[in-house]
Every structure is written in C-alpha cells, then in structure tokens.
N, C-alpha and C positions, 0 to 999 in steps of 0.2 A: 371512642377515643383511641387512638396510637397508643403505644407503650412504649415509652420513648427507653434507647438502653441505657444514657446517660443517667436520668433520671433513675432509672430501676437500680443502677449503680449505686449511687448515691446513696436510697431508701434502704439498698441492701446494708451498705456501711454501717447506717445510722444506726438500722438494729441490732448489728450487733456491736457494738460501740466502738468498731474502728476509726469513726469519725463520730467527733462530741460537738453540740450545737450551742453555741452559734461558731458557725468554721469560715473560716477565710477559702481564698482562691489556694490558698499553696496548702491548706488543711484538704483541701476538696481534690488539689492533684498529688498529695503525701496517700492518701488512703485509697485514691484510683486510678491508680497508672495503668495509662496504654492509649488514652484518648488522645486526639492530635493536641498540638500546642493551643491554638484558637479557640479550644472547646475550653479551656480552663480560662483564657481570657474572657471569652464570652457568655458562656451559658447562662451562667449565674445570675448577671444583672439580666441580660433577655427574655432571661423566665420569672425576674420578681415584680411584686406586686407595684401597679402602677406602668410598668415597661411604656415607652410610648411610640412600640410597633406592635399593640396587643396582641402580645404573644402571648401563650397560657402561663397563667399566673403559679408556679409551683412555689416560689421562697418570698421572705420577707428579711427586707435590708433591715437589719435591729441594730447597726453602729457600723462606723465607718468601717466598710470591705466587712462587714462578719453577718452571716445569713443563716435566716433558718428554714426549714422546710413546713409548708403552711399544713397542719392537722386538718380534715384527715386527709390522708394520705392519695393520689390521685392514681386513676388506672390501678384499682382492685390491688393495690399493694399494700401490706403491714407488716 
C-alpha cells in the first residue's frame, strides 16, 4: 500500500493531539496547512467508510461534517 502524505499528516496530528477526534473539515485544515484548497473539501468524505468510488476507507462519518480515523491505523502508522 502507498503512504499517502495527507493521510500521514493527519495520523501525525492525531498523535500528538494537535487535532482532537471527531474533527471537521476546518479542524482538519486549522491543524494542516499547506495542502491545496480541494484537498480539505475533498479527502475526507473520499476516504470514508462506505465512499461510493471505493476509495480506501481511512475515516468514519460519526455526525454531521465530524470524522474519525478508523483504528488501527493504515500504512504502518501509530
């Protein structure tokens, strides 16, 4: 499997509690600036569970806009 850098982004956050879960789109671009604009509109729902261009499943929609990252952790990351 790839290692996606968004994703490693993210996992990096999470652990060290820059970003607290469940996070929104704007919790997701407050803790990881630099990615284009489309990537914070996009990724999130792209990669959760269910997506219907099955894309790899990395998050789960838990309430409206707020996601979490599915345990454990994918591509050797923790």
């Amino acid at each position: 499997m790839r290692r996606h850098a968004v994703y490693s982004r993210i996992v990096y956050e999470i652990n060290n509690a820059t970003l607290k879960e469940p996070f929104t789109v704007a919790d997701f671009q407050n803790a990881c600036p630099g990615f284009g604009r489309g990537t914070y509109r996009v990724f999130l729902y792209k990669h959760r569970i269910g997506n219907p261009g099955n894309s790899t499943e990395l998050f789960e929609l838990v309430g409206a806009g707020k996601f979490k990252v599915i345990r454990p952790f994918k591509y050797d990351l923790s």
